[in-house]
N, C-alpha and C positions, 0 to 999 in steps of 0.2 A: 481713755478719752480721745486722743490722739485717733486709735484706730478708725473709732467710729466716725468722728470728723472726715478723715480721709474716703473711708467708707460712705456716707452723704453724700459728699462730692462728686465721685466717682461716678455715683446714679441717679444724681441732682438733673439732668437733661433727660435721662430716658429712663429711668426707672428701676427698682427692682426691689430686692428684701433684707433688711436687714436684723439679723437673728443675733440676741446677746442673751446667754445661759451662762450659769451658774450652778455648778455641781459640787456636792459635796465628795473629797475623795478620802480615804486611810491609803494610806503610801504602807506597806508591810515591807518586809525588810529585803526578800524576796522579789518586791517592785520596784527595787534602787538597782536593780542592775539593771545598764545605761546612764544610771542618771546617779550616780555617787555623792553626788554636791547636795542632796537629801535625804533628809533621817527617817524614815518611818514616824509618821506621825498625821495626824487627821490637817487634812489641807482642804481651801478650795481651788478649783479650776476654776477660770474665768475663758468664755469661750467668746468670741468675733465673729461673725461671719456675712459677709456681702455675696449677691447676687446682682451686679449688675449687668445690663447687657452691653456688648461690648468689651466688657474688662479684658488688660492686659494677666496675663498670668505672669506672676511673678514670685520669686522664691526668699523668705523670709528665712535667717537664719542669727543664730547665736555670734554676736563679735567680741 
């Protein structure tokens, strides 16, 4: 919720697109390498994504 709010914001004066998907994935056991903290097993993704114009690029990561 968060994202998107911030995402609004961000294109609230000049515009742009904002795209929220929803995939379904299988994590295979094969697909946990990088990502060890998950088990194989049917997940979904939840995806964000803004187009503003203007936007800073900034880098989101794991704390």
């Amino acid at each position: 919720m968060n994202l998107c709010t911030n995402a609004f914001h961000a294109m609230e004066k000049n515009g742009g697109t904002l795209t929220i998907t929803l995939y379904n994935q299988v994590l295979l056991g094969e697909d946990s390498i990088g990502a060890s903290h998950m088990q194989p097993d049917n997940y979904v993704q939840l995806s964000v994504k803004d187009t503003p114009k203007g936007r800073c690029t900034y880098s989101f990561g794991r704390r």
